[in-house]
mmCIF file as gemmi writes it, N, C-alpha and C atoms, coordinates in Angstrom:
data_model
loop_
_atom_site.group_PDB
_atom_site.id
_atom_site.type_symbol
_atom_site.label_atom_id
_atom_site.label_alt_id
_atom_site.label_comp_id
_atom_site.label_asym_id
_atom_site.label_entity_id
_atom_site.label_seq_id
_atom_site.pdbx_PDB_ins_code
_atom_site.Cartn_x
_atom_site.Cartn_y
_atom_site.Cartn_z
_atom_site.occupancy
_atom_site.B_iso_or_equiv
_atom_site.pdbx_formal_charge
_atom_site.auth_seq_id
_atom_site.auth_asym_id
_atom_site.pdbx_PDB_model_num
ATOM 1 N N . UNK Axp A 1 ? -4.032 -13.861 10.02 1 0 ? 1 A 1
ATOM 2 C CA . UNK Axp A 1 ? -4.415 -12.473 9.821 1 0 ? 1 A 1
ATOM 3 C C . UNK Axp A 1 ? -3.661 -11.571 10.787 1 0 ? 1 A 1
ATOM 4 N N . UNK Axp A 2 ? -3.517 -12.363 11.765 1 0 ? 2 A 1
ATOM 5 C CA . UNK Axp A 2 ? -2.898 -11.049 12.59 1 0 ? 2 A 1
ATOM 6 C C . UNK Axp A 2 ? -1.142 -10.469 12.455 1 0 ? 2 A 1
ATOM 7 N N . UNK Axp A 3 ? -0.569 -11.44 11.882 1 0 ? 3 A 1
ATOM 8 C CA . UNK Axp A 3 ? 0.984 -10.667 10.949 1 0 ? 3 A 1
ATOM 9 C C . UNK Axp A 3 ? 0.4 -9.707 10.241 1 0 ? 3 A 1
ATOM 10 N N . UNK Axp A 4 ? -0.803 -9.737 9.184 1 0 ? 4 A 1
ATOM 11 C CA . UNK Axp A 4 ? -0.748 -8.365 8.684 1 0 ? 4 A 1
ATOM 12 C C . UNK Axp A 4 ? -1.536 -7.058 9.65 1 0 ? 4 A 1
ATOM 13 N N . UNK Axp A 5 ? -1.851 -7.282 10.801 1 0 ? 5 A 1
ATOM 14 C CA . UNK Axp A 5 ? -2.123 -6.619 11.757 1 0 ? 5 A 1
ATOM 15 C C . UNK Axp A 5 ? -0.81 -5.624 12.264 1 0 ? 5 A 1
ATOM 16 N N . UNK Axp A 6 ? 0.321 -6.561 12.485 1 0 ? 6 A 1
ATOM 17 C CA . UNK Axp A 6 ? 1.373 -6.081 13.278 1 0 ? 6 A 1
ATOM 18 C C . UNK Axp A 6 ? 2.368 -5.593 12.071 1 0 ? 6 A 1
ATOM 19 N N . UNK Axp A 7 ? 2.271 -5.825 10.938 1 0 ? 7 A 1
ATOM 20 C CA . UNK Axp A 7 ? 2.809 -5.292 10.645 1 0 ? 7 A 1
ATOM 21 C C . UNK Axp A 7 ? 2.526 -3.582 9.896 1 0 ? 7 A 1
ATOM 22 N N . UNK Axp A 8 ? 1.294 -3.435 9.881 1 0 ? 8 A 1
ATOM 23 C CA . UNK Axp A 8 ? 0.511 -2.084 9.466 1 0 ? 8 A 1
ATOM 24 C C . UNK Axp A 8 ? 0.713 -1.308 11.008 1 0 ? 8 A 1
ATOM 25 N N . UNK Axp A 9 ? 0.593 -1.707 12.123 1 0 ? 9 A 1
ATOM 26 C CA . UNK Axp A 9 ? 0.897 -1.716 13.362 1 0 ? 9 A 1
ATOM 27 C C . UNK Axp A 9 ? 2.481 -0.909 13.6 1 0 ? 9 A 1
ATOM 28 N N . UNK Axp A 10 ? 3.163 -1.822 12.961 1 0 ? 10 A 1
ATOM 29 C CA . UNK Axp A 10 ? 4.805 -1.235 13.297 1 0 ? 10 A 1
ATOM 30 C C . UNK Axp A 10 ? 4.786 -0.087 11.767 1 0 ? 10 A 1
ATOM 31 N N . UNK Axp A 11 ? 4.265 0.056 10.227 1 0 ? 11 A 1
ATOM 32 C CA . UNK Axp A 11 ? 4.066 1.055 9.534 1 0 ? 11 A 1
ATOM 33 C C . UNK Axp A 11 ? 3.734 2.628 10.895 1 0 ? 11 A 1
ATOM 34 N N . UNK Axp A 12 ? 2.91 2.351 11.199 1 0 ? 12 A 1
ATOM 35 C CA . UNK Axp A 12 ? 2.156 3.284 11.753 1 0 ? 12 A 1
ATOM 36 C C . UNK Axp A 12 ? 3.251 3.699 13.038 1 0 ? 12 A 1
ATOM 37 N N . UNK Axp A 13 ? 3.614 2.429 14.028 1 0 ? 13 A 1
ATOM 38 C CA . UNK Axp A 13 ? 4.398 3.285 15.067 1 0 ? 13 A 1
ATOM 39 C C . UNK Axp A 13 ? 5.504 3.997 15.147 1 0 ? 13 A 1
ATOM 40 N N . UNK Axp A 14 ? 6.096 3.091 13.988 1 0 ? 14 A 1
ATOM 41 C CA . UNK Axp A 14 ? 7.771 2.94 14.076 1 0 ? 14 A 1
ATOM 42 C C . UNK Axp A 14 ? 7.947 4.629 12.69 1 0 ? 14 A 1
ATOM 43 N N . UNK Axp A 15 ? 6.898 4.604 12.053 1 0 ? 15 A 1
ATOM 44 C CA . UNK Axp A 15 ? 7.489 5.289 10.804 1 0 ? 15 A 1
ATOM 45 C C . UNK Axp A 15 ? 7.24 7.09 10.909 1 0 ? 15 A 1
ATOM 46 N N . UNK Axp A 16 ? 7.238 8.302 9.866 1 0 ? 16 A 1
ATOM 47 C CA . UNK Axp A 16 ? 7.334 8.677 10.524 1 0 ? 16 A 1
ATOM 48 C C . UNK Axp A 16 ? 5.501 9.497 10.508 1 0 ? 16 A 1
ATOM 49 N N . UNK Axp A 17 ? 5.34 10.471 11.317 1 0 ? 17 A 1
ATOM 50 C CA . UNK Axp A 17 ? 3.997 10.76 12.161 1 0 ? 17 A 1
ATOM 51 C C . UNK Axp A 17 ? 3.175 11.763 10.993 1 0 ? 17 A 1
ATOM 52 N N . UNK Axp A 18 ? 4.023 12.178 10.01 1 0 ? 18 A 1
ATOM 53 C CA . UNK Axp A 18 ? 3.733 13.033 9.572 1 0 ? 18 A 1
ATOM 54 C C . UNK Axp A 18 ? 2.98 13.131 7.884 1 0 ? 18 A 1
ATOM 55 N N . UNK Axp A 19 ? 3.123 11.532 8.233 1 0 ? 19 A 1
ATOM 56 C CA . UNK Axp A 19 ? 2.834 11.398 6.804 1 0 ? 19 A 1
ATOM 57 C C . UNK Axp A 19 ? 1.22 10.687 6.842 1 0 ? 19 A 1
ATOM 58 N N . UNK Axp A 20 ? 0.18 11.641 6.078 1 0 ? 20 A 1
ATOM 59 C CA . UNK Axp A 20 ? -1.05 11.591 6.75 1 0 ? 20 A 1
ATOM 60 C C . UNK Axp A 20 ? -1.748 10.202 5.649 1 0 ? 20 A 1
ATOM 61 N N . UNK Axp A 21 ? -1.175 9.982 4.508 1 0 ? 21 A 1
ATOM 62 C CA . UNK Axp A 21 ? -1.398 8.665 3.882 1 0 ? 21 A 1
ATOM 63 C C . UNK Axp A 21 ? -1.353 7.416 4.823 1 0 ? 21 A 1
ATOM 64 N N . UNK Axp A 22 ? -0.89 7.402 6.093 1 0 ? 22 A 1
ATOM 65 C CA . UNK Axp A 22 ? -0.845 6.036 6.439 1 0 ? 22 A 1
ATOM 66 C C . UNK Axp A 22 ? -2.725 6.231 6.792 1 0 ? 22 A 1
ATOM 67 N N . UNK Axp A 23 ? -3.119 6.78 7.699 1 0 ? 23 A 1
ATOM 68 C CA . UNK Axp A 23 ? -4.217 6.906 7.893 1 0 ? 23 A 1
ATOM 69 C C . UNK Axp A 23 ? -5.467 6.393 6.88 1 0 ? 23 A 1
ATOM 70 N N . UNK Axp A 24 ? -4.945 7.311 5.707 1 0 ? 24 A 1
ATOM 71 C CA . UNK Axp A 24 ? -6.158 6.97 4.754 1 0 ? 24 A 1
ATOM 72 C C . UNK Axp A 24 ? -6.07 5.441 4.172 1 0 ? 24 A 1
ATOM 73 N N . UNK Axp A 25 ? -4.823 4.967 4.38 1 0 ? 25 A 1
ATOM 74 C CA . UNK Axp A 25 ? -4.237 3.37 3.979 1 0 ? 25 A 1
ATOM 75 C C . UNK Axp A 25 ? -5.228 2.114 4.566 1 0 ? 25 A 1
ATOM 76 N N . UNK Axp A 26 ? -5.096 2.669 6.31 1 0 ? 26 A 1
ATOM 77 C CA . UNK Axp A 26 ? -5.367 1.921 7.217 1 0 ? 26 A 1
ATOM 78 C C . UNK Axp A 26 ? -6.915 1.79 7.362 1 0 ? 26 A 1
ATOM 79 N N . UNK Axp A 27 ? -7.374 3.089 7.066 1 0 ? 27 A 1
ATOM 80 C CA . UNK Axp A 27 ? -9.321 3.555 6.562 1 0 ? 27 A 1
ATOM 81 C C . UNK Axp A 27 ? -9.273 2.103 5.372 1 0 ? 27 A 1
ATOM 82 N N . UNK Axp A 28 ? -8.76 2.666 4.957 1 0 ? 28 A 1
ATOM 83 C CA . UNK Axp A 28 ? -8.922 1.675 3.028 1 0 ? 28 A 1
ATOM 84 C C . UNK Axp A 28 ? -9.323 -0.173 4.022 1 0 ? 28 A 1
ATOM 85 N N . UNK Axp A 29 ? -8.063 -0.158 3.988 1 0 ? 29 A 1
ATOM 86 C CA . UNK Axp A 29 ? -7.667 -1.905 4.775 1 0 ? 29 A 1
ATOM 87 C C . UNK Axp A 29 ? -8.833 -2.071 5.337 1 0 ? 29 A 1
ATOM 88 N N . UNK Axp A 30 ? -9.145 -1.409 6.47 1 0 ? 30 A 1
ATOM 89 C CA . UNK Axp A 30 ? -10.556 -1.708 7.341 1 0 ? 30 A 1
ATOM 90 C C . UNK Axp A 30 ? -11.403 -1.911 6.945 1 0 ? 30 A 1
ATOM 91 N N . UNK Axp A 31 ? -11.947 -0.603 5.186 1 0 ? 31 A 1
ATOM 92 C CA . UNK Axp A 31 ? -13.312 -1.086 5.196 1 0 ? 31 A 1
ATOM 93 C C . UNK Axp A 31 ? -13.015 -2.479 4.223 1 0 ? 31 A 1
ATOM 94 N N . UNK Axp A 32 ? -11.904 -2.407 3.568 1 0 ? 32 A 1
ATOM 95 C CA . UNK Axp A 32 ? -12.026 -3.808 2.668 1 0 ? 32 A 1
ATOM 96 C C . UNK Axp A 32 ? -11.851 -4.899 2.664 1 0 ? 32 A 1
ATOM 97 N N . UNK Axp A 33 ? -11.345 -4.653 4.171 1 0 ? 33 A 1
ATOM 98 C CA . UNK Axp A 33 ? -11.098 -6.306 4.876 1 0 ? 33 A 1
ATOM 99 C C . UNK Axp A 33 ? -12.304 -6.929 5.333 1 0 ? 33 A 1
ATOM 100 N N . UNK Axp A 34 ? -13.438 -6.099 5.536 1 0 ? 34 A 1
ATOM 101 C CA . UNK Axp A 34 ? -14.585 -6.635 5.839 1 0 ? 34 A 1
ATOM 102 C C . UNK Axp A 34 ? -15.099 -7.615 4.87 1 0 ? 34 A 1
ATOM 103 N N . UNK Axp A 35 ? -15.009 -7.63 3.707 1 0 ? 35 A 1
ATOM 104 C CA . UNK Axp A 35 ? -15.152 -8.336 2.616 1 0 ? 35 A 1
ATOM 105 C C . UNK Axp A 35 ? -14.472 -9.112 2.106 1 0 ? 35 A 1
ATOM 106 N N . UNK Axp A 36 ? -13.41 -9.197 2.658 1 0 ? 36 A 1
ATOM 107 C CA . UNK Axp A 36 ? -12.253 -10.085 2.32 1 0 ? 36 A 1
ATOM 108 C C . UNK Axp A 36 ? -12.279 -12.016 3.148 1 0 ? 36 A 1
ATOM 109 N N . UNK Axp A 37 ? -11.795 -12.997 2.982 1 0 ? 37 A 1
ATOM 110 C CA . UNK Axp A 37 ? -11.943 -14.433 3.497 1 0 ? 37 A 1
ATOM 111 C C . UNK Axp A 37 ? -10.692 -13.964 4.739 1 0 ? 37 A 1
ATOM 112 N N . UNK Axp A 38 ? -11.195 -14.261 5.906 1 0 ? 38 A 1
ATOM 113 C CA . UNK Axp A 38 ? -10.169 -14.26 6.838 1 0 ? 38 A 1
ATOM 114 C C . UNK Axp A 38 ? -8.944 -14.859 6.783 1 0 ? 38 A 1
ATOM 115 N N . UNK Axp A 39 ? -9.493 -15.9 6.419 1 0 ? 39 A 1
ATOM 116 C CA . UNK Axp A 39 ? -8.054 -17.138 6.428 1 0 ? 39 A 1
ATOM 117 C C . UNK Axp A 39 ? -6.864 -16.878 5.052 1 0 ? 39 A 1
ATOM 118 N N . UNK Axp A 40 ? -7.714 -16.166 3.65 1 0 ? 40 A 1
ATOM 119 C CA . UNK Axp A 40 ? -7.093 -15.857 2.785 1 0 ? 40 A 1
ATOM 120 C C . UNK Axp A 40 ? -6.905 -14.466 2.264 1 0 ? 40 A 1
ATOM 121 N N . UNK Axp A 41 ? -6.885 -13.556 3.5 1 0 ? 41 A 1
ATOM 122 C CA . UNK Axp A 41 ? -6.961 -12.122 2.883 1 0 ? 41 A 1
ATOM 123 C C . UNK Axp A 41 ? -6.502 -11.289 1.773 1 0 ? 41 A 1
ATOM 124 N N . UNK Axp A 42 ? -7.161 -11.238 0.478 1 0 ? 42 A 1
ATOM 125 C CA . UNK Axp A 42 ? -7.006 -10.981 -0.482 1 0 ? 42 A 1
ATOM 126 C C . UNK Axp A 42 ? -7.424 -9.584 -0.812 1 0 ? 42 A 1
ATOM 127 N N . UNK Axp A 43 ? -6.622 -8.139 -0.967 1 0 ? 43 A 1
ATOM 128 C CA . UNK Axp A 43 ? -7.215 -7.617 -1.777 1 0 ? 43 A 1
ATOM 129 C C . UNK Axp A 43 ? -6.494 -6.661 -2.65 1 0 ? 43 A 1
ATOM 130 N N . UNK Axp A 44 ? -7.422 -6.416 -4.079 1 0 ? 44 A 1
ATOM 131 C CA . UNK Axp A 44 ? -7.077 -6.069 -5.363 1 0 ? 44 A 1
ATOM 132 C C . UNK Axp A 44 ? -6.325 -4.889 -5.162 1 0 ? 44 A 1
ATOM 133 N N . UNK Axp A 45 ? -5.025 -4.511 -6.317 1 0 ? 45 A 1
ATOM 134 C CA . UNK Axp A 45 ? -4.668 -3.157 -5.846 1 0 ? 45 A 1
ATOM 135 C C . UNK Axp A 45 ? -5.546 -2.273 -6.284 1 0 ? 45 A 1
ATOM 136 N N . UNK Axp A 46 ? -6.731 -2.583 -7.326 1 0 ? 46 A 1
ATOM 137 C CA . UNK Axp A 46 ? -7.278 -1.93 -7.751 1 0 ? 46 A 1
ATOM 138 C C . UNK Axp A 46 ? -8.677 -1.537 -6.807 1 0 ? 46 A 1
ATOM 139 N N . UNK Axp A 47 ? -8.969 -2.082 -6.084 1 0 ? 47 A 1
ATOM 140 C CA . UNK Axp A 47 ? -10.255 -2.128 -5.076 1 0 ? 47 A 1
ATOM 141 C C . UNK Axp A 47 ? -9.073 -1.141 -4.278 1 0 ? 47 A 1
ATOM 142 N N . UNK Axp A 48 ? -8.363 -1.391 -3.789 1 0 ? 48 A 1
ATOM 143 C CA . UNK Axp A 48 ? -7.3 -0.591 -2.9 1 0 ? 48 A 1
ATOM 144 C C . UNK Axp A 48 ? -7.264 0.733 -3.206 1 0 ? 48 A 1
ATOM 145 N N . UNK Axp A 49 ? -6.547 1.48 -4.903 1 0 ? 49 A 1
ATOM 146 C CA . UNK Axp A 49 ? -6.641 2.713 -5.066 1 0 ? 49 A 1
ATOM 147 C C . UNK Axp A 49 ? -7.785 3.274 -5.352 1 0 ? 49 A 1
ATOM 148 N N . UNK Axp A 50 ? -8.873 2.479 -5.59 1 0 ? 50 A 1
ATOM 149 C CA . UNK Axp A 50 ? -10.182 3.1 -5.444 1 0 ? 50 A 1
ATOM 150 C C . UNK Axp A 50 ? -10.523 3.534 -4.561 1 0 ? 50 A 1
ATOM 151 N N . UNK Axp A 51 ? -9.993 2.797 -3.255 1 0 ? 51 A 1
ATOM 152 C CA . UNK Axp A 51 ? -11.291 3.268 -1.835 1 0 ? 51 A 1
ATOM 153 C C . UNK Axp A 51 ? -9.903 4.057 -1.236 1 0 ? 51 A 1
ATOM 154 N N . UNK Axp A 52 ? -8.377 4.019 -1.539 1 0 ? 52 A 1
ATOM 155 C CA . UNK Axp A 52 ? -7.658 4.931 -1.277 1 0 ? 52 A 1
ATOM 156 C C . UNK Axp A 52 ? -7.723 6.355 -1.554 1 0 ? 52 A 1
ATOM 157 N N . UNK Axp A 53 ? -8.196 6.712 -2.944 1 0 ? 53 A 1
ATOM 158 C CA . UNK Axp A 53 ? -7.955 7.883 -3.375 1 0 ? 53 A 1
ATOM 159 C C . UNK Axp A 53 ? -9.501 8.308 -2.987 1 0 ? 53 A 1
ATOM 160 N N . UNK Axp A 54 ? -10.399 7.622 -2.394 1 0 ? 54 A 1
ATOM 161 C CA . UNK Axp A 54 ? -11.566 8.61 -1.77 1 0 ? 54 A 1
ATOM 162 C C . UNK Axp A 54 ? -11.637 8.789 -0.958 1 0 ? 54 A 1
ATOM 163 N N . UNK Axp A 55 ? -10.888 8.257 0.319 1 0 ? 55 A 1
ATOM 164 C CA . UNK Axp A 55 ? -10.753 8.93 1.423 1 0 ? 55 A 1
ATOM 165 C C . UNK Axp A 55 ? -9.4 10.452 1.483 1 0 ? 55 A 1
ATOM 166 N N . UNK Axp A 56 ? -8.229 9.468 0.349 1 0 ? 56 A 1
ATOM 167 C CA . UNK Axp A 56 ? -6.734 10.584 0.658 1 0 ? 56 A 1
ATOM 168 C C . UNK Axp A 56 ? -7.165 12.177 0.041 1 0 ? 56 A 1
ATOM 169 N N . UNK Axp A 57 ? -7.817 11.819 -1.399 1 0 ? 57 A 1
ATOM 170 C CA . UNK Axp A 57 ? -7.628 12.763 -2.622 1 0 ? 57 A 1
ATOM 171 C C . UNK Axp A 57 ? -8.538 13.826 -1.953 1 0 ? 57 A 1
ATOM 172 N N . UNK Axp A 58 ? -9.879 13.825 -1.606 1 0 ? 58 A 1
ATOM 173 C CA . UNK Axp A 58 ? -9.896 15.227 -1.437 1 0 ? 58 A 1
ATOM 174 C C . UNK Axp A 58 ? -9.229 16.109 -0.163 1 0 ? 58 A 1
ATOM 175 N N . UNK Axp A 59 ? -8.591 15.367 0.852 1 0 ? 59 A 1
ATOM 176 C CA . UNK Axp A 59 ? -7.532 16.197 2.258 1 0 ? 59 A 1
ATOM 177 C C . UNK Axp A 59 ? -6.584 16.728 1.051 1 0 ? 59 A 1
ATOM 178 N N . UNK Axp A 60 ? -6.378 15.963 -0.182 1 0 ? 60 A 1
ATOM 179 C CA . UNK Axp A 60 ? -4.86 16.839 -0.641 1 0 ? 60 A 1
ATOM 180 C C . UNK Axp A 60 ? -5.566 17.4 -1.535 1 0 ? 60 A 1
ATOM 181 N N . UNK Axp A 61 ? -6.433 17.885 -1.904 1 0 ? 61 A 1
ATOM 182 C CA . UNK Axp A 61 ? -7.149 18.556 -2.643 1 0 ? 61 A 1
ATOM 183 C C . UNK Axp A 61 ? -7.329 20.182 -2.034 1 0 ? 61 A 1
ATOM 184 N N . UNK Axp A 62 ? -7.547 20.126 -0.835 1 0 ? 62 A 1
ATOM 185 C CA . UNK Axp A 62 ? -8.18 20.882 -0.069 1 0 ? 62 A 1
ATOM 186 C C . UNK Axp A 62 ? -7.062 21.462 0.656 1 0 ? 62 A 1
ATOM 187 N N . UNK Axp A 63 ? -6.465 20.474 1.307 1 0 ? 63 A 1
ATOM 188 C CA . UNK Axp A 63 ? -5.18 20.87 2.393 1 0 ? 63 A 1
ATOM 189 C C . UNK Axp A 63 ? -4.208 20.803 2.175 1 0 ? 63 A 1
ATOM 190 N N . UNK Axp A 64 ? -3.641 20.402 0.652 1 0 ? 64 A 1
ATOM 191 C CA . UNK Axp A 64 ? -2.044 19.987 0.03 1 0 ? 64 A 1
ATOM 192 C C . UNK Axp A 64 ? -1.518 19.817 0.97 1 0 ? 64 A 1
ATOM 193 N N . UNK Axp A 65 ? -1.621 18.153 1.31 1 0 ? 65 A 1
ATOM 194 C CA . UNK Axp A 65 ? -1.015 17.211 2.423 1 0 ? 65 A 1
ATOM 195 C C . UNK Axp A 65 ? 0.643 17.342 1.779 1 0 ? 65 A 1
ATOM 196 N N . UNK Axp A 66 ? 1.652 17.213 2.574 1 0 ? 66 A 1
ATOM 197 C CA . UNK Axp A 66 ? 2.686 17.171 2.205 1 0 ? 66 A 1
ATOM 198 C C . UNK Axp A 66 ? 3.057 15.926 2.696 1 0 ? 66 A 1
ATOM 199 N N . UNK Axp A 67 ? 4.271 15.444 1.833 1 0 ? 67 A 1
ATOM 200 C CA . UNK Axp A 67 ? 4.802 13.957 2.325 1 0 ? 67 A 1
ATOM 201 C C . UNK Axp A 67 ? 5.803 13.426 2.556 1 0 ? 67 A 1
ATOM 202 N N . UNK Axp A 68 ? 6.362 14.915 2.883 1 0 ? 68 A 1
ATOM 203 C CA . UNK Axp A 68 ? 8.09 15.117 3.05 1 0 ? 68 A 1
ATOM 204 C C . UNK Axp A 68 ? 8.173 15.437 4.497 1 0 ? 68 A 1
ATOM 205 N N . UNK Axp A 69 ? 9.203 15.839 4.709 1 0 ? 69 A 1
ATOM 206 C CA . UNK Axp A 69 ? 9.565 16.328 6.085 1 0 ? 69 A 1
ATOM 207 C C . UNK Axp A 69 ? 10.319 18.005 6.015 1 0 ? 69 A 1
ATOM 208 N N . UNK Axp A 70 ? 10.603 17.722 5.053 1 0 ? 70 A 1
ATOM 209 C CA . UNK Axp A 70 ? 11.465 19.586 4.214 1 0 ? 70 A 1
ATOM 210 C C . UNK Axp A 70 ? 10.01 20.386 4.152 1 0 ? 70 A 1
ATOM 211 N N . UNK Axp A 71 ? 9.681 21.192 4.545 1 0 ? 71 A 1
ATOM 212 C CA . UNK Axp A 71 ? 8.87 21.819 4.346 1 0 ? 71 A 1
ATOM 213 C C . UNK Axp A 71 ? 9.133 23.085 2.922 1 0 ? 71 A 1
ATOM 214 N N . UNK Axp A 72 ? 10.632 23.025 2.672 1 0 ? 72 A 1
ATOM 215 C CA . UNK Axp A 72 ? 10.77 24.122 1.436 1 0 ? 72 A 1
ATOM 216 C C . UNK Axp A 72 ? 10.787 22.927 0.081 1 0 ? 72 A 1
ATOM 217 N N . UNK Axp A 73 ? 10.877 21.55 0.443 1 0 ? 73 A 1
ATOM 218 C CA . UNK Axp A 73 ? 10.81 20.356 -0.922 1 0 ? 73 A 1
ATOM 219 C C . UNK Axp A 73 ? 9.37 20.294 -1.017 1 0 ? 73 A 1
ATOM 220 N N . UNK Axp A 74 ? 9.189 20.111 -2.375 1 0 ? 74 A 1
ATOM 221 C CA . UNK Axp A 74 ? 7.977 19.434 -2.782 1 0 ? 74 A 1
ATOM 222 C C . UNK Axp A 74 ? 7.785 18.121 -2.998 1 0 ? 74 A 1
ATOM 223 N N . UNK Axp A 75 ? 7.346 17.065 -2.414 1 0 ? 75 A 1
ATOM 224 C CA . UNK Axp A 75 ? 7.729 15.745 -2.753 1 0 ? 75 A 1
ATOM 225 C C . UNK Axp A 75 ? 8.044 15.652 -4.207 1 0 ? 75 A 1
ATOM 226 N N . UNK Axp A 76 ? 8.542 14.487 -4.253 1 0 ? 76 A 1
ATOM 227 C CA . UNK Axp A 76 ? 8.938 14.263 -5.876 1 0 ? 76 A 1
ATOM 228 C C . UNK Axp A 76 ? 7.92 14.28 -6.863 1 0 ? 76 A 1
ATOM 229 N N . UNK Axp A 77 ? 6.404 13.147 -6.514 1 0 ? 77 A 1
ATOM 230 C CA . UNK Axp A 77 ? 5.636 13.522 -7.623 1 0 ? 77 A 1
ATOM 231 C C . UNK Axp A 77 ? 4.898 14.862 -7.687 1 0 ? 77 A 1
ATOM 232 N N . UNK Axp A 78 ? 5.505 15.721 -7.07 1 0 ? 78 A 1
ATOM 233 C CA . UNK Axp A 78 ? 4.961 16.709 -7.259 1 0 ? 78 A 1
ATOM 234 C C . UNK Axp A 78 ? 5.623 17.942 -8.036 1 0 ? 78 A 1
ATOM 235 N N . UNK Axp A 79 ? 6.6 17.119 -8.286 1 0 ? 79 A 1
ATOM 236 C CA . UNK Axp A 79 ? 7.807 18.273 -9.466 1 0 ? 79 A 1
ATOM 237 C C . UNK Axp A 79 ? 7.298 18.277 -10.26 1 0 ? 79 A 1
ATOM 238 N N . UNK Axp A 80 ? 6.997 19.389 -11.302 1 0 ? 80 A 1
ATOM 239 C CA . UNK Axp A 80 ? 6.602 19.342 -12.511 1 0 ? 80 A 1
ATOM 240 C C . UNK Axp A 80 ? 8.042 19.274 -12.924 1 0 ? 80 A 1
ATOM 241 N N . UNK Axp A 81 ? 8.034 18.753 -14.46 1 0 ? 81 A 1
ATOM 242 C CA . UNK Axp A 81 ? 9.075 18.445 -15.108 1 0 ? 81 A 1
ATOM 243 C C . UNK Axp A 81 ? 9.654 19.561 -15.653 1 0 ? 81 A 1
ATOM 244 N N . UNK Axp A 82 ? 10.807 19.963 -15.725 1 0 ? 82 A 1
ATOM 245 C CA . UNK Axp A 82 ? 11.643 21.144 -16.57 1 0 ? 82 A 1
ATOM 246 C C . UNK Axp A 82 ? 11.502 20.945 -18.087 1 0 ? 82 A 1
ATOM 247 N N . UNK Axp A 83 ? 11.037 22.437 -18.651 1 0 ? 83 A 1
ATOM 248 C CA . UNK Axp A 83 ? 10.702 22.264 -20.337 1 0 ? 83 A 1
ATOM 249 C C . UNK Axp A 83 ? 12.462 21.871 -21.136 1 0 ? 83 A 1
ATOM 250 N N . UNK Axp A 84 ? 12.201 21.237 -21.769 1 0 ? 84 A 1
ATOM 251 C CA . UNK Axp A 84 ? 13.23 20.779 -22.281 1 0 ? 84 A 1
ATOM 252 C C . UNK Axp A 84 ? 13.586 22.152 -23.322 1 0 ? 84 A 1
């Protein structure tokens, strides 16, 4: 267990500060590792974007978290598409 420790560890130190998804990532991991087999830590991506998007979705709801570093770009999924 503890490689995936160090490596959420080096996500968080090494990457960059501004991007407020690691946080809600690392919330997620915590509470669902509690439930998870130590020796075989398993969990669903789907248990994942569930307990992800209730901690992330309403900060970007509220605070339109950005996930860029350009402050004049809009991240990508956030382009709406050009009318053809």
């Amino acid at each position: 267990m503890d490689q995936y420790i160090s490596v959420l560890y080096r996500i968080v130190k090494d990457g960059s500060k501004t991007n407020s998804y690691k946080f809600a990532l690392w919330r997620t991991l915590a509470r669902l590792a509690h439930h998870s087999d130590e020796h075989t830590p398993i969990i669903s991506r789907n248990n994942l974007a569930a307990v992800f998007l209730e901690y992330y979705w309403p900060l970007e709801v509220k605070y339109h978290l950005r996930q860029q570093t350009d402050p004049d770009k809009d991240p990508v999924v956030m382009v709406r598409p050009q009318a053809a």
